[in-house]
DODREN-252022 format. One line per 8 residues: their letters; for each residue x, y, z of C-alpha. Coordinates in steps of 0.1 Angstrom, whole numbers, plus 5000, padded with zeros to 4 digits. Layout:
N
a	X,Y,Z | ...;
//
This chain:
196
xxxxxxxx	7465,4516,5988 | 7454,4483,5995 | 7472,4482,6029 | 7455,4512,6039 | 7424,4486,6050 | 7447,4481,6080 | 7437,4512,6099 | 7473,4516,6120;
xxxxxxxx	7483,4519,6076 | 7459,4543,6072 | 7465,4562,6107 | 7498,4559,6093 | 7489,4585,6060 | 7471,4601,6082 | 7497,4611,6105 | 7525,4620,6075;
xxxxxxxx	7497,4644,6058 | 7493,4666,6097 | 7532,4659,6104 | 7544,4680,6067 | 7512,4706,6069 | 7526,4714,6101 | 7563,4715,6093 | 7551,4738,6061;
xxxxxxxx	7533,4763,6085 | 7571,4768,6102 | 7590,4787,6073 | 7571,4813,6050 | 7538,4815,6059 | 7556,4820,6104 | 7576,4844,6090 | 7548,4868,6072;
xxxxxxxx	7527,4863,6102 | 7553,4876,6127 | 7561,4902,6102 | 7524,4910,6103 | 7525,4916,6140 | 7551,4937,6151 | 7547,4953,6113 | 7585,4959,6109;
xxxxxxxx	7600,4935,6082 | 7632,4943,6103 | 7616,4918,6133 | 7613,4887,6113 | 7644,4873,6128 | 7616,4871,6162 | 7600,4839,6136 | 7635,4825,6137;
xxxxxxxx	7634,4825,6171 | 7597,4811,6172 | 7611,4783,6148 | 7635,4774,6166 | 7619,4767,6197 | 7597,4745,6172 | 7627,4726,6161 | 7640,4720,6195;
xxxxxxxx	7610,4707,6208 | 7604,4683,6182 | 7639,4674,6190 | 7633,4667,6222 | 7597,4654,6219 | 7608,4634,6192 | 7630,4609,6216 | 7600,4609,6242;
xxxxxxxx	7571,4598,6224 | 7588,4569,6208 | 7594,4559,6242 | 7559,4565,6251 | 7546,4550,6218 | 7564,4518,6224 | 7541,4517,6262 | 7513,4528,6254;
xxxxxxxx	7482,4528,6230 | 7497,4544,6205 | 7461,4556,6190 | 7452,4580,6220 | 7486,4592,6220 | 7475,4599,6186 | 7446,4621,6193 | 7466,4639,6221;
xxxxxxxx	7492,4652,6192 | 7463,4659,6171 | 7445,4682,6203 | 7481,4693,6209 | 7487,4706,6170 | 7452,4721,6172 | 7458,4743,6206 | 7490,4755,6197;
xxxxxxxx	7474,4770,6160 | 7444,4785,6184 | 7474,4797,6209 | 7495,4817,6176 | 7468,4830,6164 | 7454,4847,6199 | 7494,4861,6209 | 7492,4898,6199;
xxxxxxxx	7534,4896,6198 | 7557,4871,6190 | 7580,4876,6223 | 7550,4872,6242 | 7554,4834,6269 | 7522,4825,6252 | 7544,4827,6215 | 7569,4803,6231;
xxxxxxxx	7539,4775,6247 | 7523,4780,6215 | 7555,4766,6193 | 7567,4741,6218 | 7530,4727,6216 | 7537,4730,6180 | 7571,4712,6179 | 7562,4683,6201;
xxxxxxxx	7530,4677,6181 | 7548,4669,6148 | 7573,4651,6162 | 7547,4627,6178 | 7532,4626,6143 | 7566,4620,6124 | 7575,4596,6150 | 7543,4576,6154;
xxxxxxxx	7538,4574,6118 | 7570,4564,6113 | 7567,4532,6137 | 7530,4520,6119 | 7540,4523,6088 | 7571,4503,6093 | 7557,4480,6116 | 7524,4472,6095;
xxxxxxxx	7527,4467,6065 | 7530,4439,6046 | 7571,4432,6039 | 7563,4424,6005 | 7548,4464,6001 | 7564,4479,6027 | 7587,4501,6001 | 7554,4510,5984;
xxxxxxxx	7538,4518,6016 | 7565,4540,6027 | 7564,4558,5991 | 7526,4562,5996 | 7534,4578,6028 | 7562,4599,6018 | 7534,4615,5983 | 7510,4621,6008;
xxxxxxxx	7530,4639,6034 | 7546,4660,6002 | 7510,4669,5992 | 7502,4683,6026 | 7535,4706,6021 | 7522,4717,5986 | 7493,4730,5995 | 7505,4747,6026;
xxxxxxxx	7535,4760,6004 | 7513,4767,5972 | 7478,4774,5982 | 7485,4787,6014 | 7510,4809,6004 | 7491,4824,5976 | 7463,4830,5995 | 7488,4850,6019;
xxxxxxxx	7478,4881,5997 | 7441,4880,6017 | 7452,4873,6049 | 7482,4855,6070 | 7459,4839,6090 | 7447,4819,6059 | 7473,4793,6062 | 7471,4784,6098;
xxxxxxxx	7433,4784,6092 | 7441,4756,6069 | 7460,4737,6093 | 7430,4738,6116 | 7410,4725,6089 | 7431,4697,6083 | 7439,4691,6115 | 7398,4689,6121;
xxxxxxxx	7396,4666,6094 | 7420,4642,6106 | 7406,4642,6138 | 7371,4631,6126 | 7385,4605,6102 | 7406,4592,6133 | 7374,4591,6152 | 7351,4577,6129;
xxxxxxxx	7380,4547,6123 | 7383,4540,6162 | 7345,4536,6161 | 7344,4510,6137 | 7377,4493,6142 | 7380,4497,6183 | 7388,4463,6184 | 7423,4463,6164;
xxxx	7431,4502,6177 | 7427,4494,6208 | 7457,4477,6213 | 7486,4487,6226;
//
């Protein structure tokens, strides 16, 4: 917790708690929203189809922004994952069918944004912290990520019941909340984040 004063540490947590709540959002809580649009439990194969273009695009994604990470500053490429995560949850939840092209943009948006979080979070946590904490860092990053998937996969899910929307709506919220925090820690530490 200590090495969360370095901000790329905390960006770091930061990143792992968006990159899992994402993830979560792909299994359940896709299918019972698909299911809720063509209202046939018969189609929820078309969510398997949805994930998968996730999963391929993080695949793909996953090579480019370490690339790009490694060239540019990685805290704007930051906030364009973050933009990216929060446009593809606006796109889902506007498609009226999941074989519609906007379906498809929405999850390759998806995909590429958690694997820009995964990988980006990846690189400061290894890279900043400390050697001495660096196992500790890495378990702090790994409880925080698997707290994001518990409440997507707990809460969320429960809350299901009132509306499949619920979860998603979540992911917004967190997503919103990252992306203040994010803000409010480039303001007052532009002179470390703004590095490459």
């Amino acid at each position: 917790i200590k090495e969360a004063k370095n901000p790329w540490i905390l960006t770091g947590y930061i990143l792992n708690f968006l990159m899992m709540s994402s993830v979560s959002l792909t299994s359940f809580c896709l299918i019972k929203y698909v299911t809720y649009l063509v209202n046939d439990d018969k189609q929820a194969n078309l969510a398997i189809a949805l994930v998968n273009k996730h999963l391929l695009s993080a695949a793909v994604f996953s090579g480019l922004f370490g690339f790009i990470a490694d060239k540019v500053n990685k805290f704007k490429l930051i906030l364009f994952n973050v933009f990216c995560s929060m446009t593809s949850i606006t796109l889902l939840l506007l498609i009226k069918s999941p074989t519609e092209p906007m379906a498809y943009v929405a999850m390759v948006f998806f995909g590429s944004a958690a694997a820009g979080f995964m990988t980006v979070s990846g690189q400061l946590l290894n890279k900043y912290a400390s050697p001495q904490f660096r196992g500790s860092v890495l378990a702090v990053g790994g409880m925080v990520a698997l707290a994001a998937g518990a409440s997507i996969n707990i809460l969320g899910v429960y809350l299901l019941h009132w509306s499949v929307f619920i979860p998603f709506l979540m992911y917004f919220g967190y997503a919103i909340i990252g992306l203040l925090v994010l803000i409010i820690l480039y303001i007052s530490k532009k002179d470390i984040l703004n590095k490459p």
